[in-house]
N, CA, C and O atoms as a DFTB+ gen file, in Angstrom:
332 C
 N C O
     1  1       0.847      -1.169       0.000
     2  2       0.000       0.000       0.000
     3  2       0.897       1.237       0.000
     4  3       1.837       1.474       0.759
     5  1       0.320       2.132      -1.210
     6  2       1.431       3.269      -0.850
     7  2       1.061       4.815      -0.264
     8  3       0.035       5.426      -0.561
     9  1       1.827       5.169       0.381
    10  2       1.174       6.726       0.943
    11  2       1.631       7.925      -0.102
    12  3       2.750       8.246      -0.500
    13  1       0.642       8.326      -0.317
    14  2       0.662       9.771      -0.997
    15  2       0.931      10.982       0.083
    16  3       0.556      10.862       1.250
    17  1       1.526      12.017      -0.335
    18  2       1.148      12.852       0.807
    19  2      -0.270      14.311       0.156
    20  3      -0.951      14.278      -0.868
    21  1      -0.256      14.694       0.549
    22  2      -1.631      15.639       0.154
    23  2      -1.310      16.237      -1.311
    24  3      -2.045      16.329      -2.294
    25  1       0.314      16.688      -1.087
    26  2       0.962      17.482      -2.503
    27  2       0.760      16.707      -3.925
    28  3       0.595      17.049      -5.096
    29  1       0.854      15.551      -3.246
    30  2       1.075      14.384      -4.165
    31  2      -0.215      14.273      -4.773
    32  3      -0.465      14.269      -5.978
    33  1      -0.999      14.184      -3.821
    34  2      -2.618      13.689      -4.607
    35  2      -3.234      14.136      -5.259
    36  3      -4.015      13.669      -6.088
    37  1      -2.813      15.790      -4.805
    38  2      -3.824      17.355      -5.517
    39  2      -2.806      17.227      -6.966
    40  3      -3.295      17.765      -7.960
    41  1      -1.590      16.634      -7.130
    42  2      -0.958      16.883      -8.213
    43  2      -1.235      15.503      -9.171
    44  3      -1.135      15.611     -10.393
    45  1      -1.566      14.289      -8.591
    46  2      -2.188      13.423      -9.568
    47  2      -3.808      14.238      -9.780
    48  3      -4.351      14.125     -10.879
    49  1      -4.301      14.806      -8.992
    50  2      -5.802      15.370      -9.324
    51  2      -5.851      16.290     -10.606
    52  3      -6.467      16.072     -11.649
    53  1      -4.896      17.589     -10.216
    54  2      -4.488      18.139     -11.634
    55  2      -4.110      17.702     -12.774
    56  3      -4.458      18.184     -13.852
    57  1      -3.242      16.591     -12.588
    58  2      -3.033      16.102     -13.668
    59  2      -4.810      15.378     -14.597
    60  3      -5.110      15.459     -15.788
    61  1      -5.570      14.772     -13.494
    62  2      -6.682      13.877     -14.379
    63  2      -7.309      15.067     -14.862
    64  3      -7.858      15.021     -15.962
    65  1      -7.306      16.343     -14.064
    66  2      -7.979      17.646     -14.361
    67  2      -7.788      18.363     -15.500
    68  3      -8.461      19.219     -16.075
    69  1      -6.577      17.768     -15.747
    70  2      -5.979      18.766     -17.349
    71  2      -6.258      17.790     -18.376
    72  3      -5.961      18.158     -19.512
    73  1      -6.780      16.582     -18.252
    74  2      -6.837      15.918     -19.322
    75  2      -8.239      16.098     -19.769
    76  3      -8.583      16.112     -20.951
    77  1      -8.921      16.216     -18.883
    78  2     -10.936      16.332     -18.619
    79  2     -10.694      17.814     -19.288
    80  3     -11.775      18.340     -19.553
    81  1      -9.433      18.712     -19.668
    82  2      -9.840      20.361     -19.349
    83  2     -10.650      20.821     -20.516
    84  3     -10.311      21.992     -20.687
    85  1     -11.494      20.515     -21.352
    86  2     -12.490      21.114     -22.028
    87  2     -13.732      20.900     -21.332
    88  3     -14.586      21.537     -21.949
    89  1     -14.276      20.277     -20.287
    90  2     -15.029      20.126     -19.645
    91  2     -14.734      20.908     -18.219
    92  3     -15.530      21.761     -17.829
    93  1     -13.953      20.688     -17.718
    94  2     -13.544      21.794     -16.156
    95  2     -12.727      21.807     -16.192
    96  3     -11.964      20.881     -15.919
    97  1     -12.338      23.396     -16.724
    98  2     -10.894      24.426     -16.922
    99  2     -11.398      24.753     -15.483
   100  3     -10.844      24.482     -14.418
   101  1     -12.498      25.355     -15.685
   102  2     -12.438      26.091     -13.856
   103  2     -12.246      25.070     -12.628
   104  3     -12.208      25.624     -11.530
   105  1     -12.117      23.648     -12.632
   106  2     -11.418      23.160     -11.467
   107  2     -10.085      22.888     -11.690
   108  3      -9.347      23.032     -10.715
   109  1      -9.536      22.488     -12.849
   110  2      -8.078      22.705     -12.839
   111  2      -7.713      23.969     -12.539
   112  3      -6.840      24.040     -11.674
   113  1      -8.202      25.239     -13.090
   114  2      -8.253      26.399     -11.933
   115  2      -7.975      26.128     -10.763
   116  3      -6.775      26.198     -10.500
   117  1      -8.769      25.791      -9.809
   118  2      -9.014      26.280      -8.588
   119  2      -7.628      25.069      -7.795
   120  3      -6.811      25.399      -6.936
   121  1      -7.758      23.854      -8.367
   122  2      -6.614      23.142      -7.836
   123  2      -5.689      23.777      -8.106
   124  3      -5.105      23.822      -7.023
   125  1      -4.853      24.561      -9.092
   126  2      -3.791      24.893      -9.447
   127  2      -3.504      26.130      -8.424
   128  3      -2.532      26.037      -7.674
   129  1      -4.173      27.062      -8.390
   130  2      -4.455      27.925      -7.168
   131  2      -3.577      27.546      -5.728
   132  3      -2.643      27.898      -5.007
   133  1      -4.846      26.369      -5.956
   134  2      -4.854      25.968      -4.285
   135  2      -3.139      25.326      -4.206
   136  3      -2.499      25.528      -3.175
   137  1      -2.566      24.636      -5.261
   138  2      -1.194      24.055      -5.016
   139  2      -0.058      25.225      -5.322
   140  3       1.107      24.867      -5.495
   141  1      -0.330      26.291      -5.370
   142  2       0.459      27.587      -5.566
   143  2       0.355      27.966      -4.014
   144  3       1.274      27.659      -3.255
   145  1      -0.940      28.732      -3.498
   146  2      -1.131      29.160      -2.856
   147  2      -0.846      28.328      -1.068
   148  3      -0.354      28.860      -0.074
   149  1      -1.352      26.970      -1.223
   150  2      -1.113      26.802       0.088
   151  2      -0.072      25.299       0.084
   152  3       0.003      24.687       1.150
   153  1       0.614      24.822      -1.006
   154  2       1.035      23.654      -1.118
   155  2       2.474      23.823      -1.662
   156  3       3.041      22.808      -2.066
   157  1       3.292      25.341      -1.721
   158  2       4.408      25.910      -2.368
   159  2       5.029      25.610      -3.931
   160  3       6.163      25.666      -4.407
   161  1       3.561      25.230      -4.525
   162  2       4.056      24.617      -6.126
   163  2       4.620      26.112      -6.846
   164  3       4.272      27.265      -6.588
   165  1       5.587      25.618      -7.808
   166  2       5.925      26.850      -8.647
   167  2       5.252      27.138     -10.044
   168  3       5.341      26.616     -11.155
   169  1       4.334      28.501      -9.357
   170  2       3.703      29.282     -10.758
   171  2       3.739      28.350     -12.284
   172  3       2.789      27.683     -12.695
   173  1       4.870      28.475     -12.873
   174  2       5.171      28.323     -13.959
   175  2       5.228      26.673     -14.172
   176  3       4.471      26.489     -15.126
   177  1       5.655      25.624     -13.832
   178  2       5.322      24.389     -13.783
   179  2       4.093      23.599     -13.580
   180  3       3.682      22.541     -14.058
   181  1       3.429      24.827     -12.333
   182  2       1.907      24.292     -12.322
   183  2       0.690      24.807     -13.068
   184  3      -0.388      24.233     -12.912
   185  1       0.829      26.093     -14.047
   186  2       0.126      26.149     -14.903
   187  2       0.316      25.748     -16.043
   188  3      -0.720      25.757     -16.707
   189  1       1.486      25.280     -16.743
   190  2       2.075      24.059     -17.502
   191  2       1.331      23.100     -17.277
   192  3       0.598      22.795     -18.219
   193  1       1.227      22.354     -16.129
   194  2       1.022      21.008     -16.239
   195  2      -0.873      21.449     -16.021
   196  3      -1.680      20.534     -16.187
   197  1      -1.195      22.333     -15.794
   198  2      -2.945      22.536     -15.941
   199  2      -3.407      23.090     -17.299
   200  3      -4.619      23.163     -17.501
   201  1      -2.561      23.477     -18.221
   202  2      -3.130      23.549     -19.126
   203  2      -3.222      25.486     -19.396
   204  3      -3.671      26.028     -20.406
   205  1      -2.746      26.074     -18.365
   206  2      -2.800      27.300     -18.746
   207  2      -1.380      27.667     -19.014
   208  3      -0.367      26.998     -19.216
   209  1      -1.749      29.549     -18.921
   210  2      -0.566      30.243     -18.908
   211  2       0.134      30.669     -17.658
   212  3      -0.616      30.862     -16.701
   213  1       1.090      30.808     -17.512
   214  2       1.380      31.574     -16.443
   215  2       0.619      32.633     -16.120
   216  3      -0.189      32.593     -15.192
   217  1       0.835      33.758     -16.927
   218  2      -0.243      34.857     -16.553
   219  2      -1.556      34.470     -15.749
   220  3      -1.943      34.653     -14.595
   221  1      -2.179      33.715     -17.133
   222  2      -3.427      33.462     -16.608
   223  2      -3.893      32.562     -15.057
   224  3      -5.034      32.554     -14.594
   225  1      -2.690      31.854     -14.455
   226  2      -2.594      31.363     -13.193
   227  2      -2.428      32.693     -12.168
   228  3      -2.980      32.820     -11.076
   229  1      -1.726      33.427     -12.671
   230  2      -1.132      34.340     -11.877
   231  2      -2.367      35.573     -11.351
   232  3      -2.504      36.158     -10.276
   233  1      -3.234      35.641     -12.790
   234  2      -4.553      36.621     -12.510
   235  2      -5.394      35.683     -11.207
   236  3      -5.982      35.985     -10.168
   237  1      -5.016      34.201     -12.050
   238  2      -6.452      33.642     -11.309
   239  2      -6.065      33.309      -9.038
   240  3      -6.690      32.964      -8.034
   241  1      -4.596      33.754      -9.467
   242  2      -3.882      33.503      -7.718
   243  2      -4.574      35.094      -7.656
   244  3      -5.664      35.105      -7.082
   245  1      -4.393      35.599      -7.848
   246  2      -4.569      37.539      -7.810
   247  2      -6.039      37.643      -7.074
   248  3      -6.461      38.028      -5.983
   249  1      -6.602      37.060      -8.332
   250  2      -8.453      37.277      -7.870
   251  2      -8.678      35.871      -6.766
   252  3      -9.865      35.669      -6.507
   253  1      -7.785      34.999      -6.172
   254  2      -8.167      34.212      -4.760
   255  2      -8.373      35.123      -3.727
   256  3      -7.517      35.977      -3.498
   257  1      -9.881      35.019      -2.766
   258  2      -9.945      35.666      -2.104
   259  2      -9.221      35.968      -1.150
   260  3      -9.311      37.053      -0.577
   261  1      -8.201      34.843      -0.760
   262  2      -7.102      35.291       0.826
   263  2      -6.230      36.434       0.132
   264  3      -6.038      37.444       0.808
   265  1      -5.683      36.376      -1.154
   266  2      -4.741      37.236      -1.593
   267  2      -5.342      39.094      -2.275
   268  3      -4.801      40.198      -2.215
   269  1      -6.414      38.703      -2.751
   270  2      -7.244      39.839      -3.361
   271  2      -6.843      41.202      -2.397
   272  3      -6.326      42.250      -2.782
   273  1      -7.211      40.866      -1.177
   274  2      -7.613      41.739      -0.307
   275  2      -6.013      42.553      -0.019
   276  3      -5.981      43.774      -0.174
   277  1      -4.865      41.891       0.356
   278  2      -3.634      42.234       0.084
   279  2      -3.029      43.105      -0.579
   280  3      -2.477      44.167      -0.293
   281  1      -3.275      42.258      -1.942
   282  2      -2.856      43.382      -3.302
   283  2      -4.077      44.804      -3.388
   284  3      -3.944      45.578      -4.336
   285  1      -5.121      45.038      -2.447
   286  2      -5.461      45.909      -3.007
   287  2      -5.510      46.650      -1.646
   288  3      -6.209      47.621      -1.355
   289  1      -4.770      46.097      -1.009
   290  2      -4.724      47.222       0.455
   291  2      -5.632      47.684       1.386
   292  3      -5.525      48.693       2.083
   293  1      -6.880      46.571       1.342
   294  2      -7.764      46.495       2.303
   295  2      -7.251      45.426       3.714
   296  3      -6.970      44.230       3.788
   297  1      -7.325      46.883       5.014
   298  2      -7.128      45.932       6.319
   299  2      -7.639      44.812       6.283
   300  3      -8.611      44.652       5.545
   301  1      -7.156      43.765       7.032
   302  2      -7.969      42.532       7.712
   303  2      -8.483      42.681       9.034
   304  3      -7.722      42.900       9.976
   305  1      -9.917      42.562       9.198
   306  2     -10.706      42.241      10.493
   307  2     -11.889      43.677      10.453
   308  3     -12.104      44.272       9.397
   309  1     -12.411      43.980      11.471
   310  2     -13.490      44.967      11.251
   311  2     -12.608      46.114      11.277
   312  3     -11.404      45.873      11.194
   313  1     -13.057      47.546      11.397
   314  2     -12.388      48.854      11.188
   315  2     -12.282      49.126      12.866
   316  3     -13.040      48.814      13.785
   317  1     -11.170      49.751      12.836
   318  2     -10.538      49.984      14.526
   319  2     -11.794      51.442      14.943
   320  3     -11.773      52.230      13.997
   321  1     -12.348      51.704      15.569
   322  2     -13.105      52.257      16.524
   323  2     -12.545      53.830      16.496
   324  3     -13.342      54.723      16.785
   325  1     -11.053      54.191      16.116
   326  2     -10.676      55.930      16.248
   327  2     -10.380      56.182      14.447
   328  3      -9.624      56.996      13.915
   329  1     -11.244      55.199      13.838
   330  2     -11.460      55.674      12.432
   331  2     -12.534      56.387      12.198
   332  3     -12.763      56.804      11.063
């Protein structure tokens, strides 16, 4: 029996994801994302192997909601009280 570790699995997932990708581009999306964003994959190899561009990985990390808010310089949490 063999162990995968999580990196491993989301990257056999992408892979079945890019082959399906005329049917769901937008979940090879969102996996590719998710293995950028919280799994340290590199940009350019993992929109390669999903079927996009770099760029177009790079918009679609941009518009993820944890990062959105960052790049556009909105605090995190409610507004402090001597605003």
């Amino acid at each position: 029996m063999a162990f995968y570790s999580e990196t491993e699995k989301l990257l056999r997932r992408l892979d079945r994801e890019r082959r399906a990708l005329d049917v769901c581009r937008d979940a090879a999306t969102v996996t590719a994302v998710d293995l950028v964003l919280h799994h340290g994959q590199g940009l350019g190899p993992t929109a390669r192997r999903a079927g996009l561009t770099p760029h177009a990985l790079r918009q679609a990390v941009h518009a993820h909601p944890e990062v959105a808010p960052i790049l556009l310089g909105i605090p995190e949490g409610p507004p402090s009280p001597d605003r």
